[in-house]
C-alpha positions in Angstrom: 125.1 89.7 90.3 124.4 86.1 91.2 122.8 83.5 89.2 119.7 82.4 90.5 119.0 78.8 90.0 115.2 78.3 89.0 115.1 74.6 88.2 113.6 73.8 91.1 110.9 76.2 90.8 107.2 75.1 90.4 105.6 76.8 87.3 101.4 78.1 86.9 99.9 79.4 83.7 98.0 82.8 84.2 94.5 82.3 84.6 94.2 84.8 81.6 95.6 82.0 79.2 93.4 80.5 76.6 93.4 76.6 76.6 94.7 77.5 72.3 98.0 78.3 73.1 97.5 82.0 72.8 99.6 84.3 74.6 100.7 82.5 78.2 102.6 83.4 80.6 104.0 81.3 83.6 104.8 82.2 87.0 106.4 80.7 90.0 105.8 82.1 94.1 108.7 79.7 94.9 111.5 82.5 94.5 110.2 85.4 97.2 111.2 88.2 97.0 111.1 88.0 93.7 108.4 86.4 90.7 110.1 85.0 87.5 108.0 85.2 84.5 108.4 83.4 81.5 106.0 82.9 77.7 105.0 78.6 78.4 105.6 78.6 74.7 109.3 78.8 75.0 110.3 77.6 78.7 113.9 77.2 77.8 114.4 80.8 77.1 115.2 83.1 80.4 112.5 84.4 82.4 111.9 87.8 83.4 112.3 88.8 87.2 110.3 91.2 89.0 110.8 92.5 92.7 107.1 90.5 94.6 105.5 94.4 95.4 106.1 95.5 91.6 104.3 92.4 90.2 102.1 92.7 92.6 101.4 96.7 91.9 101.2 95.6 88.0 98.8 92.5 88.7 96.1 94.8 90.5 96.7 97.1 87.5 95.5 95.1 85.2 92.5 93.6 87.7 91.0 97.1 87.9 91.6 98.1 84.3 94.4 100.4 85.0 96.7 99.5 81.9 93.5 99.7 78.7 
């Protein structure tokens, strides 16, 4: 498998993250096919990446109330 290099990638807090510091996540559209995910209160560790149809399948999940 080959690194992916995601310095260059342009980061955006969830719009579900509270302005405390709560639980955020990050993510970038600047890596298609794929979405890396990260927690903004630790952006050095590794994000998580997920095929662009899986997040998006797990994002309208959680829009509709799926996942409660």
């Amino acid at each position: 498998m080959r690194a992916i290099d995601m310095t260059t990638v342009t980061w955006r807090k969830s719009s579900y993250s509270n302005p405390d510091g709560g639980a955020c996540l990050e993510v970038s559209d600047d890596l298609s096919p794929a979405v890396p995910v990260r927690d903004s209160k630790a952006p050095d560790r590794p994000a998580l990446l997920f095929a662009a149809g899986s997040w998006s399948s797990f994002v309208a999940a959680v829009r509709t109330g799926a996942l409660r």
